[in-house]
N, C-alpha and C positions, 0 to 999 in steps of 0.2 A: 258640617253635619253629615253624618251617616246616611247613606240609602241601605231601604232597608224593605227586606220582600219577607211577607209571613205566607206561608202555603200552609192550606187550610181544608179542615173542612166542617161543616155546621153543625153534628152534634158532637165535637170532639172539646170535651172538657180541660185539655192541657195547651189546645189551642187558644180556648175562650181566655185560661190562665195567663198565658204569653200576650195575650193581647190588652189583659186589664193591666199587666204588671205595664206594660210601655207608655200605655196610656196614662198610668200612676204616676211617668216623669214626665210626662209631656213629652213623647216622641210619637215621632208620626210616622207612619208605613204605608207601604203599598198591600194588599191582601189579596192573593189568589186564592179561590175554592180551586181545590182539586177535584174535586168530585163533579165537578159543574164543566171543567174545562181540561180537554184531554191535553191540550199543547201546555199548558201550567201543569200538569202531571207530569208532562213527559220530559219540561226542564225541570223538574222538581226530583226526580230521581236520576237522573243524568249530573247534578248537582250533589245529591247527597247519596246516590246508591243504593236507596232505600226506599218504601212505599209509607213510613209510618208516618203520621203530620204531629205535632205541628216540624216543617221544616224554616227555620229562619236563615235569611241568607244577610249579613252585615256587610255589605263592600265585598264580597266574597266569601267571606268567612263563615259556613257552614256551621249552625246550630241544631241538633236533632231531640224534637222534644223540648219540654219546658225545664231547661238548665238555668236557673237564677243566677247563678255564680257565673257561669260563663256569659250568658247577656250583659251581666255588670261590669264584668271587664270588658269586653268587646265596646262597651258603650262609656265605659269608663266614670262607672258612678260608683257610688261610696256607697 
């Protein structure tokens, strides 16, 4: 199974989106607010180079935003 980090932050609607869709196969995550936590900020763009959330991080593999297609491949569902 995947580890798997969603950086976050509470009113951001593509995050809430990312979080229903994983949920909808039963995967499970770890969740950082960025907004809440400067050291989860500050790996969260050292990771993706960027400040927009949602950021998902797959075993490494860098997600920016709610990409459906590419979560599906990275997780490898149909």
């Amino acid at each position: 199974m995947s580890h798997i980090t969603i950086y976050t932050t509470p009113g951001c609607v593509y995050c809430k989106m990312t979080k229903a869709f994983l949920k909808e196969h039963n995967i499970s995550y770890d969740e950082k607010d960025v907004s809440a936590d400067a050291a989860a900020r500050d790996e969260m763009v050292a990771k993706s180079q960027q400040m927009g959330v949602p950021v998902v991080d797959i075993d490494g593999a860098i997600v920016v935003g709610f990409d459906k297609t590419r979560l599906s491949e990275l997780l490898h569902l149909q």
